[in-house]
N, CA, C and O atoms as CSV, one atom per row, in Angstrom:
chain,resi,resn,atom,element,x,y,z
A,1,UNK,N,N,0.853,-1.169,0.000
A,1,UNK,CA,C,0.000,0.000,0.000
A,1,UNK,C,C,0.903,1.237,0.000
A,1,UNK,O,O,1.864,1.434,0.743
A,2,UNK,N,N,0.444,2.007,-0.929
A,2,UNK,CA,C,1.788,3.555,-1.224
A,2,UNK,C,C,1.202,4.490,0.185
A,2,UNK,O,O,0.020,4.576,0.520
A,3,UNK,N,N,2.126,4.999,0.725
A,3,UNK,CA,C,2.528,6.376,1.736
A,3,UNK,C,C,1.185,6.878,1.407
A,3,UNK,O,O,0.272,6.585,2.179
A,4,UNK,N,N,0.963,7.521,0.475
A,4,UNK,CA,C,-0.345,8.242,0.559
A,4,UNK,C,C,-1.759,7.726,0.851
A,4,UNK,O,O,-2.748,8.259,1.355
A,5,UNK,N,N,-1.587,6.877,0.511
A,5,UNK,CA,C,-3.381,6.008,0.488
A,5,UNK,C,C,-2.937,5.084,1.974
A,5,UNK,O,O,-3.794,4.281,2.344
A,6,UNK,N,N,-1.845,5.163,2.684
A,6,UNK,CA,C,-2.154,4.521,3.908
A,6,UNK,C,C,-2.514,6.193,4.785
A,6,UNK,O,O,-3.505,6.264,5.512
A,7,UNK,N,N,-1.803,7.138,4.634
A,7,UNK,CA,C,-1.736,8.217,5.326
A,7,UNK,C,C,-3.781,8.594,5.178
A,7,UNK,O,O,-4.592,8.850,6.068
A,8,UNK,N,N,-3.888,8.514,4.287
A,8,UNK,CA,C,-5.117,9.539,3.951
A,8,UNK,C,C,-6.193,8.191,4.500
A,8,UNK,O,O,-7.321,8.649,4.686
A,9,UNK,N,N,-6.121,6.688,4.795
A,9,UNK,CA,C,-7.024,5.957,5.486
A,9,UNK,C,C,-6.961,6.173,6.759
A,9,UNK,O,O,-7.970,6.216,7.462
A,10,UNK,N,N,-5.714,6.342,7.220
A,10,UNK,CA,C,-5.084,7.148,8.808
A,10,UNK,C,C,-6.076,8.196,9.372
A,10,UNK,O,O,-6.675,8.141,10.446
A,11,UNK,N,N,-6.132,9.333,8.257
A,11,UNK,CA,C,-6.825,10.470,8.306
A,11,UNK,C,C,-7.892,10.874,8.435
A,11,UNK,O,O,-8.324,11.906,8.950
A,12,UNK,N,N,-8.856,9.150,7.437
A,12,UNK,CA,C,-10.263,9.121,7.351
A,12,UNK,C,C,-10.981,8.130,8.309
A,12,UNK,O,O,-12.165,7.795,8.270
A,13,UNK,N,N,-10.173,7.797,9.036
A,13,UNK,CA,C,-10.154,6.495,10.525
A,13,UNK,C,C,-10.072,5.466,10.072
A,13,UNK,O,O,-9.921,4.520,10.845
A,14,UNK,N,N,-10.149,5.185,8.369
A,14,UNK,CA,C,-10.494,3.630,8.102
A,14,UNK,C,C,-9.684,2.718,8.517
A,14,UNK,O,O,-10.056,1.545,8.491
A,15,UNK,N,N,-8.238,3.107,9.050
A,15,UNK,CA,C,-7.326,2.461,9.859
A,15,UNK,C,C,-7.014,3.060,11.519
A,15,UNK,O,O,-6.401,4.070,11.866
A,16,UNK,N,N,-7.716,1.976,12.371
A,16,UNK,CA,C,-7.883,2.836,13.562
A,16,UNK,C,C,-6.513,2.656,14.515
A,16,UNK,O,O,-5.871,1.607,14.476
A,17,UNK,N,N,-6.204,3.553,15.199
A,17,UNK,CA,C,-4.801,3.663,15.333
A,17,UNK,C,C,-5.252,3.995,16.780
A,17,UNK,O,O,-6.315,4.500,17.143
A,18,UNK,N,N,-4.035,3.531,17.625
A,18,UNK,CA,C,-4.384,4.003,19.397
A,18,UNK,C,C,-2.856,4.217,19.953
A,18,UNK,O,O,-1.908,4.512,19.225
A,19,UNK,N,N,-2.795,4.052,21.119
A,19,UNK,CA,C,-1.702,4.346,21.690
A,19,UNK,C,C,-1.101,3.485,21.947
A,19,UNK,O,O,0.071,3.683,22.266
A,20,UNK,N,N,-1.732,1.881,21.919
A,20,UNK,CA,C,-1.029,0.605,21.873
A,20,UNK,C,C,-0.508,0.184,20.389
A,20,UNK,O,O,0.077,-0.899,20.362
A,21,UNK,N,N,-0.596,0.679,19.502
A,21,UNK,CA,C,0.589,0.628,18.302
A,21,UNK,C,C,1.449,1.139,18.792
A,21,UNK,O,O,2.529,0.659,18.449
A,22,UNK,N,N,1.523,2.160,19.670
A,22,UNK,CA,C,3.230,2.670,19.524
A,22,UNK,C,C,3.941,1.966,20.459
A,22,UNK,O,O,3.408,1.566,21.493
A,23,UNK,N,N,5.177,1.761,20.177
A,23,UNK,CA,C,5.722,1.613,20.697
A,23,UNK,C,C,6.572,1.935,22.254
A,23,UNK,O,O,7.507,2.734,22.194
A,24,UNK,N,N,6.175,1.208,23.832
A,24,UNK,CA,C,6.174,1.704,24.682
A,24,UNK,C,C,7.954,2.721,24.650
A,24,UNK,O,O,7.839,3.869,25.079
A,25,UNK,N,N,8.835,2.474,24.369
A,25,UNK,CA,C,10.419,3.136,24.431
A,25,UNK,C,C,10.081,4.941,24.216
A,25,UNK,O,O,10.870,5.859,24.438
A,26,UNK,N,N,8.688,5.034,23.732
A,26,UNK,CA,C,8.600,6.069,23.709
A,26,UNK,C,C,8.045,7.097,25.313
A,26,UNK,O,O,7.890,8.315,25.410
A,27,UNK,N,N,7.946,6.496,25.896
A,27,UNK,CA,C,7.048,7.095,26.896
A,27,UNK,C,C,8.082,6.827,28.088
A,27,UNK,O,O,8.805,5.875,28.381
A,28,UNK,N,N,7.811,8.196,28.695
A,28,UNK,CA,C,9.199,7.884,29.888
A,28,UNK,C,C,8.681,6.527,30.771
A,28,UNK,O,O,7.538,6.070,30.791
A,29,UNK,N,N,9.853,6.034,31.478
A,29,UNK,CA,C,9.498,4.801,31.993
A,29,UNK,C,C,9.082,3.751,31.744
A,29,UNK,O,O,8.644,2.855,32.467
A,30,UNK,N,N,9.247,3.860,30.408
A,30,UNK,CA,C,9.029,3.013,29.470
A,30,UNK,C,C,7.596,2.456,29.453
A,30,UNK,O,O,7.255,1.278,29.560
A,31,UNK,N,N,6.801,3.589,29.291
A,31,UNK,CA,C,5.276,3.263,29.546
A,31,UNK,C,C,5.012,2.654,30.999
A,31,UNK,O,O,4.005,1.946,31.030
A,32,UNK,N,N,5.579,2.754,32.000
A,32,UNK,CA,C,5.129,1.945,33.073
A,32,UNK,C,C,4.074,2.705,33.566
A,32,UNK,O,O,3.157,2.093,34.112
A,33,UNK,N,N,3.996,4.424,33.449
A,33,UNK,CA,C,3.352,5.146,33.854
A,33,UNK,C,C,2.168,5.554,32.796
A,33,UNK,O,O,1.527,6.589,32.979
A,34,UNK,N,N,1.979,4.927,31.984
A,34,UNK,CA,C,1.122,5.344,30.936
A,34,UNK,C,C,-0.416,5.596,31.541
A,34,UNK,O,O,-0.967,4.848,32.348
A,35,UNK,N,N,-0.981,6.798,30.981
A,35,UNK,CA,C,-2.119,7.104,31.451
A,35,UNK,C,C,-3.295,6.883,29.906
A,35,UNK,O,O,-2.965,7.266,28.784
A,36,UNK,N,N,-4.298,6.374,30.141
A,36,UNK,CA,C,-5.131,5.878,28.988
A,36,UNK,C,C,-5.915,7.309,28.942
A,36,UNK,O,O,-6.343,7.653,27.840
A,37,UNK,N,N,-6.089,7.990,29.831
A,37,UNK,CA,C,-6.674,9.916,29.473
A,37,UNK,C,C,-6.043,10.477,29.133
A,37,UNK,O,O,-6.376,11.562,28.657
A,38,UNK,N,N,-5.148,10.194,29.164
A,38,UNK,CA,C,-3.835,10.890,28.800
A,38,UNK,C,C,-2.829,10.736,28.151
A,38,UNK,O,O,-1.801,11.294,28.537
A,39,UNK,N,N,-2.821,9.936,26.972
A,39,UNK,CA,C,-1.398,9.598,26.411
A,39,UNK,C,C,-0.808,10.211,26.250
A,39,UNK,O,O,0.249,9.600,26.097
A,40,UNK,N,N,-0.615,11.380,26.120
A,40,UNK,CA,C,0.347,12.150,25.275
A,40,UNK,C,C,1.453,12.924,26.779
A,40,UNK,O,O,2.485,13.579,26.636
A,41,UNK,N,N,0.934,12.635,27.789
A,41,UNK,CA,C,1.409,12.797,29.384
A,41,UNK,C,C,2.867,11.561,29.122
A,41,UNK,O,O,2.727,10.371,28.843
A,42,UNK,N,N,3.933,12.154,29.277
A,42,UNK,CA,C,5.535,11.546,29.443
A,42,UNK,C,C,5.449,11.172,28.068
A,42,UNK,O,O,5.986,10.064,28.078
A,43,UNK,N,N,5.065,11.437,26.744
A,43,UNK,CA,C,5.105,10.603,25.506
A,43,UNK,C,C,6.159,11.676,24.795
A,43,UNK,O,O,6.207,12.906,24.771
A,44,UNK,N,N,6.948,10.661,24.251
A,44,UNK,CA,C,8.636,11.328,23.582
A,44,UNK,C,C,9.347,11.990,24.876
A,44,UNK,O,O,9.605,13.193,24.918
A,45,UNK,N,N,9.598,11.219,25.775
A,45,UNK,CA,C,10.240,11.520,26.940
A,45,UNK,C,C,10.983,10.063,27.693
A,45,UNK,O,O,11.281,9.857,28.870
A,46,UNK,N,N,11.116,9.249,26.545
A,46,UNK,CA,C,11.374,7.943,27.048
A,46,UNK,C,C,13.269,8.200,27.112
A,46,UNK,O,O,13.844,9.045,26.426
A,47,UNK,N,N,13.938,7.295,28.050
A,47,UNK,CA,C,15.082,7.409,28.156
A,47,UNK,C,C,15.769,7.048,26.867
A,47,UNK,O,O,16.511,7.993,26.597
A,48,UNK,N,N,15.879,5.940,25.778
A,48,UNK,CA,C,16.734,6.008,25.096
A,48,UNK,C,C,16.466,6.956,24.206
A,48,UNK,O,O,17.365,7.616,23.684
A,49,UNK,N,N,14.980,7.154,23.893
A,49,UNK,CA,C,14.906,8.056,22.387
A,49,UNK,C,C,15.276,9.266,23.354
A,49,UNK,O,O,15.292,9.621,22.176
A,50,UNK,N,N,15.609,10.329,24.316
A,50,UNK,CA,C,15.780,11.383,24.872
A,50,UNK,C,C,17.706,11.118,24.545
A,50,UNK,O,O,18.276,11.910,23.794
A,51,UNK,N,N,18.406,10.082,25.131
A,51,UNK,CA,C,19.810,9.856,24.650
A,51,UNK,C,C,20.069,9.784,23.189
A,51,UNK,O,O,21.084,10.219,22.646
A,52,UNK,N,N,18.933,9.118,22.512
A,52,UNK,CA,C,19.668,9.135,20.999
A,52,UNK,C,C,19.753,10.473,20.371
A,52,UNK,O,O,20.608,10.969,19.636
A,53,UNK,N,N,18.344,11.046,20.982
A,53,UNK,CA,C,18.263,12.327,19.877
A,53,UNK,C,C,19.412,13.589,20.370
A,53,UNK,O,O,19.524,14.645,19.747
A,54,UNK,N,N,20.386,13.169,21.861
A,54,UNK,CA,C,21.074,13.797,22.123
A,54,UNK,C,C,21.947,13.538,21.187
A,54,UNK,O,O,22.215,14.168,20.164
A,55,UNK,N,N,22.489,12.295,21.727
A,55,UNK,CA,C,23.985,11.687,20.731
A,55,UNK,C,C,23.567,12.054,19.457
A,55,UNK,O,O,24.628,12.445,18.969
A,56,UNK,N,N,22.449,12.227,18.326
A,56,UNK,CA,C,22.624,12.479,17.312
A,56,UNK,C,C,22.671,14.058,17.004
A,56,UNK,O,O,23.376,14.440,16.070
A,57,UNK,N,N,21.937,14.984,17.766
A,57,UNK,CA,C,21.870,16.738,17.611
A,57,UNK,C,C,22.730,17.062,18.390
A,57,UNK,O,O,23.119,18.210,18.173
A,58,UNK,N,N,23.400,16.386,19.526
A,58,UNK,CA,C,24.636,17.281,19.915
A,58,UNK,C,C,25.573,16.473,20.491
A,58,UNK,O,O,26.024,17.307,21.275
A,59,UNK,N,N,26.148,15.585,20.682
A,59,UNK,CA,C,27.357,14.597,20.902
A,59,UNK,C,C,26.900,13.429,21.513
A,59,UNK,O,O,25.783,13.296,22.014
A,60,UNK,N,N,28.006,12.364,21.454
A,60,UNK,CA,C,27.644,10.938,22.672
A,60,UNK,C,C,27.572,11.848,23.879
A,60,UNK,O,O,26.580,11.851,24.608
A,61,UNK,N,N,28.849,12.787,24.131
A,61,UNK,CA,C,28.702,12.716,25.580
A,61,UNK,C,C,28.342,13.603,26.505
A,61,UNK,O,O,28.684,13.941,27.639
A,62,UNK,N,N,27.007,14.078,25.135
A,62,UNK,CA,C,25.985,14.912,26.023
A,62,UNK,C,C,25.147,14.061,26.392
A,62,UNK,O,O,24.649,14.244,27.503
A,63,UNK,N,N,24.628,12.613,25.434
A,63,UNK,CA,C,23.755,11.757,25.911
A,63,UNK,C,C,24.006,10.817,26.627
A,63,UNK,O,O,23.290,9.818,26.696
A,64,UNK,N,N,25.471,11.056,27.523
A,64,UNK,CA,C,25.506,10.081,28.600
A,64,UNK,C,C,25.432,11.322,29.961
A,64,UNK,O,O,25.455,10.891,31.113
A,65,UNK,N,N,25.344,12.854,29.713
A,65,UNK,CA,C,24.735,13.609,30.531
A,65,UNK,C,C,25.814,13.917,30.835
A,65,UNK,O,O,25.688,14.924,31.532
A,66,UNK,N,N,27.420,13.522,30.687
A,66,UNK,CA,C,28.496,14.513,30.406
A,66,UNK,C,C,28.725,16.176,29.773
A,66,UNK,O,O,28.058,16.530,28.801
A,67,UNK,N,N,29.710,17.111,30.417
A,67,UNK,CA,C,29.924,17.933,29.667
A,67,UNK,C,C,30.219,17.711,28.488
A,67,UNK,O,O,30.945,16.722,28.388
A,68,UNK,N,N,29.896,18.356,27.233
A,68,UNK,CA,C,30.707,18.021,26.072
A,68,UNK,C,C,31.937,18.638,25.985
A,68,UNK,O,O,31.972,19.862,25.862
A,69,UNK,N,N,33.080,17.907,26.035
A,69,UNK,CA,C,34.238,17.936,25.474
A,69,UNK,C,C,35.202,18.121,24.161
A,69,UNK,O,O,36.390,18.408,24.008
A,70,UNK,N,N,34.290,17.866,23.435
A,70,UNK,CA,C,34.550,17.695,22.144
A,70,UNK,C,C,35.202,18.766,21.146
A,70,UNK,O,O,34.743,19.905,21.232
A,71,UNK,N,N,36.130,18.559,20.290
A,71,UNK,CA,C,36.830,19.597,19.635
A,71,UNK,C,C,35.982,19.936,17.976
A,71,UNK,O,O,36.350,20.656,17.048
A,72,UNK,N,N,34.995,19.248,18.101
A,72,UNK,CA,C,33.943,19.444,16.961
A,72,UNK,C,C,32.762,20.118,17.118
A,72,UNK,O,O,32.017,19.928,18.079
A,73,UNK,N,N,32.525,20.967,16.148
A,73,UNK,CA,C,30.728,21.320,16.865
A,73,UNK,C,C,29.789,20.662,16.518
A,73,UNK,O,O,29.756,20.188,15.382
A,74,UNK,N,N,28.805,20.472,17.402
A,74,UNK,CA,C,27.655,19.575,17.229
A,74,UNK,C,C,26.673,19.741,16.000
A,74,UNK,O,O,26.208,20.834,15.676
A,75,UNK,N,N,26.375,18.434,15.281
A,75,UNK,CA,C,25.664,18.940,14.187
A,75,UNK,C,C,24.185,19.637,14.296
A,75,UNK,O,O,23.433,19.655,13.322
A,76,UNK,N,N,23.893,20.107,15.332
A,76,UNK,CA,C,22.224,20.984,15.374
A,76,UNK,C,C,23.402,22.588,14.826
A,76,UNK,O,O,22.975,23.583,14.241
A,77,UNK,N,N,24.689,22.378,15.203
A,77,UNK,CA,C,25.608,24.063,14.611
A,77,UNK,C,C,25.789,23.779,13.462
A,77,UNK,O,O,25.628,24.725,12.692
A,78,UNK,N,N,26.094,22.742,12.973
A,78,UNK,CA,C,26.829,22.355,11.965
A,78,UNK,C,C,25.790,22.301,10.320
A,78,UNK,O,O,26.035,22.448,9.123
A,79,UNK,N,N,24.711,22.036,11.072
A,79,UNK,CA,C,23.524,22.310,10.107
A,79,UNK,C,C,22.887,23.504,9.945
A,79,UNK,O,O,22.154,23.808,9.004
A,80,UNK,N,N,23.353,24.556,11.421
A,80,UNK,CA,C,22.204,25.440,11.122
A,80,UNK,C,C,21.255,25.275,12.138
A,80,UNK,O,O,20.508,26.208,12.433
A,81,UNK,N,N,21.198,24.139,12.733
A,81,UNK,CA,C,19.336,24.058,13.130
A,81,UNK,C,C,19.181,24.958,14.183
A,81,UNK,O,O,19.799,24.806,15.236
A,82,UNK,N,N,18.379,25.922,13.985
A,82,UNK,CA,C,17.958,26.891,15.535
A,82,UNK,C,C,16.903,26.452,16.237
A,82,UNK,O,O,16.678,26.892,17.364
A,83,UNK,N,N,15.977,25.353,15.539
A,83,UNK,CA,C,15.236,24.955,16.472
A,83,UNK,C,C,14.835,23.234,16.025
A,83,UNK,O,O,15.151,22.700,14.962
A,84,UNK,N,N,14.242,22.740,16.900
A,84,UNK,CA,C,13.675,21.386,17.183
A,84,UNK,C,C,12.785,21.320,16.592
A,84,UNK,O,O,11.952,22.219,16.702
A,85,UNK,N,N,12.503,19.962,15.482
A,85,UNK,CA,C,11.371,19.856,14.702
A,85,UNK,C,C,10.500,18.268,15.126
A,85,UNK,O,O,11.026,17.352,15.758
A,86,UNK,N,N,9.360,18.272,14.695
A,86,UNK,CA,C,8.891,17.286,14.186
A,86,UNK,C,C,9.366,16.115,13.833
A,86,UNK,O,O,9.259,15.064,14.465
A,87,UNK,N,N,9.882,16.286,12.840
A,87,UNK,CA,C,10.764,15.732,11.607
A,87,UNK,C,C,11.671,14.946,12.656
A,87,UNK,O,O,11.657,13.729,12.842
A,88,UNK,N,N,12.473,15.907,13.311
A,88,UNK,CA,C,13.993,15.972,14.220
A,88,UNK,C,C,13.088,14.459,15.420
A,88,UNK,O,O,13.806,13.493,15.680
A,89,UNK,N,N,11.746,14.467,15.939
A,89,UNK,CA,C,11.814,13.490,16.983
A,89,UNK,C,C,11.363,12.351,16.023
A,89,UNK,O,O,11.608,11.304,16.622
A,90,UNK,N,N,10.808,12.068,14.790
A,90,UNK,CA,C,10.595,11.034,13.992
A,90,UNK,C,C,11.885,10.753,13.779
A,90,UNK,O,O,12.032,9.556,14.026
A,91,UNK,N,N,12.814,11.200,13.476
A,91,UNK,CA,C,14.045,10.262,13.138
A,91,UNK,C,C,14.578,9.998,14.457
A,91,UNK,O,O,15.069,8.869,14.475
A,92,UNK,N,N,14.645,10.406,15.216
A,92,UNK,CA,C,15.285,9.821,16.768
A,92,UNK,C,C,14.309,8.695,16.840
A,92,UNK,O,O,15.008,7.698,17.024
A,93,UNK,N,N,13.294,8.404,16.799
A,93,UNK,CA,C,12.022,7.507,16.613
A,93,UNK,C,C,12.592,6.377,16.171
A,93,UNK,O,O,12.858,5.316,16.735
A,94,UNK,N,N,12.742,6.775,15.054
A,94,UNK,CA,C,13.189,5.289,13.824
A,94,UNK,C,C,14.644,5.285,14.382
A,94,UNK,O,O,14.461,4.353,15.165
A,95,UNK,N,N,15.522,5.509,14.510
A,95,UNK,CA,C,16.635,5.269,14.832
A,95,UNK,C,C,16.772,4.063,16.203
A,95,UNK,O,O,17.337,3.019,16.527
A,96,UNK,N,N,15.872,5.021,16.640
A,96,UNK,CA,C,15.680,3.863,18.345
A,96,UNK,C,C,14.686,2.829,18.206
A,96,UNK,O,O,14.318,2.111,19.136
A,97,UNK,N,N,14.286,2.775,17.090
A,97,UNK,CA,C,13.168,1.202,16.690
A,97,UNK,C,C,14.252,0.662,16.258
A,97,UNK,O,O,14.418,-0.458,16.740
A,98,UNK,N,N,15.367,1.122,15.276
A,98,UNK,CA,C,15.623,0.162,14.945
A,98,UNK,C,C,16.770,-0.625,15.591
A,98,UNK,O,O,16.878,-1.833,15.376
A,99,UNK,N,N,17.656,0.060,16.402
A,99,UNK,CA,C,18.572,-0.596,17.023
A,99,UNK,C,C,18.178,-0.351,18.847
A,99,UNK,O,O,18.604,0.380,19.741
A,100,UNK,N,N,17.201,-1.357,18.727
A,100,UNK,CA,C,16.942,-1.665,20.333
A,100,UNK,C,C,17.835,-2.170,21.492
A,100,UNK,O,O,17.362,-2.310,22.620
């Protein structure tokens, strides 16, 4: 099924979607605290995706909560980025699905 015609069944409910598709790594505590009124309460606040999207926008050893040391600048400088996107927590997303 192509990107668009799954997105736009997404859109029109014909594919019903909840908070148990996602994946718990997203939710701090790894969903232990998950609230069913509330999903979106600790959601993209889970510990590894919060370390990856460090190690990837500004060093490893900011995402082990170290000073950074580093004689390079971090690529959120290196690109430009002045601010945090969307986009920016979907790829920390997929990154941390895929190497669990």
């Amino acid at each position: 099924m192509g990107l668009t015609r799954t997105y736009q069944k997404l859109l029109s409910s014909k594919i019903d979607m909840s908070a148990s598709n996602l994946p718990a790594f997203l939710w701090e505590e790894i969903g232990q605290n998950f609230n069913d009124d509330n999903m979106f309460k600790g959601m993209f606040q889970g510990f590894f995706l919060e370390h990856v999207i460090c190690h990837i926008y500004t060093s490893p050893l900011t995402s082990l909560g170290d000073n950074s040391l580093g004689t390079h600048a971090c690529n959120a400088d290196l690109y430009k980025m002045e601010k945090f996107e969307v986009a920016h927590i979907a790829y920390g997303c997929v990154q941390v699905g895929l190497h669990p």
